[in-house]
N, C-alpha and C positions, 0 to 999 in steps of 0.2 A: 697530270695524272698518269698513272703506270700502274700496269696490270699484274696481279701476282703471277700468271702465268696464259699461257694459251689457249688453251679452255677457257679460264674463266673472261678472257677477251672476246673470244667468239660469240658466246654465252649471251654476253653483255650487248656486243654488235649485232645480232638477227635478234633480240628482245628491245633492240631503240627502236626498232618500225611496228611495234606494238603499241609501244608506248603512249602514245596521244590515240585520239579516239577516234581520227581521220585512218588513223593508221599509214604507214609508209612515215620514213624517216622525216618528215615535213619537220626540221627542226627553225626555219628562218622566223617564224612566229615566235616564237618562243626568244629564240636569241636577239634578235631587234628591241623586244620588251625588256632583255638583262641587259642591251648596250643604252635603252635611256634611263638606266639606273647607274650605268657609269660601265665601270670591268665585267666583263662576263664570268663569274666564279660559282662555285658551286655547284647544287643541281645541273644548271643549264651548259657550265663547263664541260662536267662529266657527260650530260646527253650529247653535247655536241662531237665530241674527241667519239661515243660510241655511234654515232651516226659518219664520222670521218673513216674509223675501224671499217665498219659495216662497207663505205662503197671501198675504199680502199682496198679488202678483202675482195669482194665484188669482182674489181676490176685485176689484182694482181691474183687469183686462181686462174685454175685453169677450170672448165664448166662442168668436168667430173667432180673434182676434188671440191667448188662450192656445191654442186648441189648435194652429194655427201654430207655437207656442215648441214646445209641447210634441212637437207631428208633428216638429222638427226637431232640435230639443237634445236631448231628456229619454232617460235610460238607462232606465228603465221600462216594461219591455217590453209590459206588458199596455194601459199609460198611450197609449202613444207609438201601439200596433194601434188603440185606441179613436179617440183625435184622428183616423189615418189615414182611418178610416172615416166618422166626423163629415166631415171635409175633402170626402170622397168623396162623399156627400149633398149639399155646399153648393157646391160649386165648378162653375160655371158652363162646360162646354165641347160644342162638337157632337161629340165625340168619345162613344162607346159607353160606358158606363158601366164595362164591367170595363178599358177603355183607361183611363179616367181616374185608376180605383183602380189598376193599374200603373204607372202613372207616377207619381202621390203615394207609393206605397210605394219607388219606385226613387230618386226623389228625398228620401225623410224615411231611407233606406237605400241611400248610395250604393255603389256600386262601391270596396273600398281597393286599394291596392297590396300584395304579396305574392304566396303561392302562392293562387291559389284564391280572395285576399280570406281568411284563415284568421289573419289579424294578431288579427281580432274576433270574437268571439262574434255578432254582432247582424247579420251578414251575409245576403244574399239566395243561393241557388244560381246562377248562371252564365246559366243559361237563364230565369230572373227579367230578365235585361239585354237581351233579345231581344226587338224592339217586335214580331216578327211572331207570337209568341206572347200579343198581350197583345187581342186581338179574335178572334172567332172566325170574321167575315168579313174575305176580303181588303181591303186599301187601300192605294194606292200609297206607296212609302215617304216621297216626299217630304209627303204630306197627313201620314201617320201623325208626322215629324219637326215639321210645322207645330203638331199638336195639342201634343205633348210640350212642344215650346218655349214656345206660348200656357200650359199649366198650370203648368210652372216658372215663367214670368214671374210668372202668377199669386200661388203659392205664397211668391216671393220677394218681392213686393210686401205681401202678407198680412205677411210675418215681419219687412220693414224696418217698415211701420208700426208691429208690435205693440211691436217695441225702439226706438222714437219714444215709444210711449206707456208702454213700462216706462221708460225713461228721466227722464220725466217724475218720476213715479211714485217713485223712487228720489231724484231730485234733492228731491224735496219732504219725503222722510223724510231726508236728507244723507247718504244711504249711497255719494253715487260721488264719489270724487276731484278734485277743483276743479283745472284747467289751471293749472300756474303760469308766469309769463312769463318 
């Protein structure tokens, strides 16, 4: 199997440790039940290669650029709080610490469309979207907009490099799709 692109690998690798109901990539169950059926194909193919992705990613980032994937893609909720927090420690802004953790969470947990954001399970409250709630000293709002915008750049700077170097990473083991003219 081969991936249309690097996104949609990543995607696929932090949603295999969802997948079963233990949670974590636990795929040997699953795979020992497709090898006494004979070849491993299908489903269990596909899970295994995104559980392969998943440590292989893992293991060839560097722990900014995964927890980036992870603060951003991964359905894993305990995974996804962790990265948030790590991001929070590393991430360089004069903004107040619990501003900075607000806005990494606001951004690795955006805002959806619907009633309330209720489309998702994995949603913020309302009042999570409110920067004047995210310092506990006042700041004017366009300072507080300048900080937000510096940590997203940030953020999204961290996450296009880290799918630069999963890309990489991918092309070298042949898993993504080659352009055809």
């Amino acid at each position: 199997m081969t991936y249309r692109n690097v996104v949609s690998a990543v995607v696929r690798a932090l949603a295999a440790e969802t997948i079963n109901s233990a949670g974590g990539c636990d795929f040997e169950p699953k795979i020992q039940c497709a090898k006494q059926k004979g070849e491993i194909v299908g489903k269990e193919a596909a899970f295994l290669q995104d559980c392969w992705v998943f440590g292989r990613l893992h293991k060839g980032l560097s722990p900014v650029h995964w927890r980036a994937l992870v603060a951003k893609f991964s359905t894993h909720t305990d995974r996804k709080h962790a990265s948030i927090t790590e991001l929070t420690k590393l991430l360089q802004s004069p903004a107040p610490e619990r501003f900075r953790h607000c806005a990494i969470v606001t951004w690795a947990l955006p805002k959806l469309p619907g009633v309330e954001g209720k489309r998702s399970t994995n949603v913020l409250p309302a009042a999570w979207y409110c920067m004047d709630s995210w310092s506990d000293e006042p700041h004017p709002i366009k300072t507080q907009e300048r900080w937000r915008r510096e940590i997203r750049k940030a953020l999204e700077q961290s996450v296009d490099s880290a799918l630069v170097e999963a890309q990489h990473i991918l092309e070298g083991e042949g898993l993504l799709m080659s352009e055809a003219a």
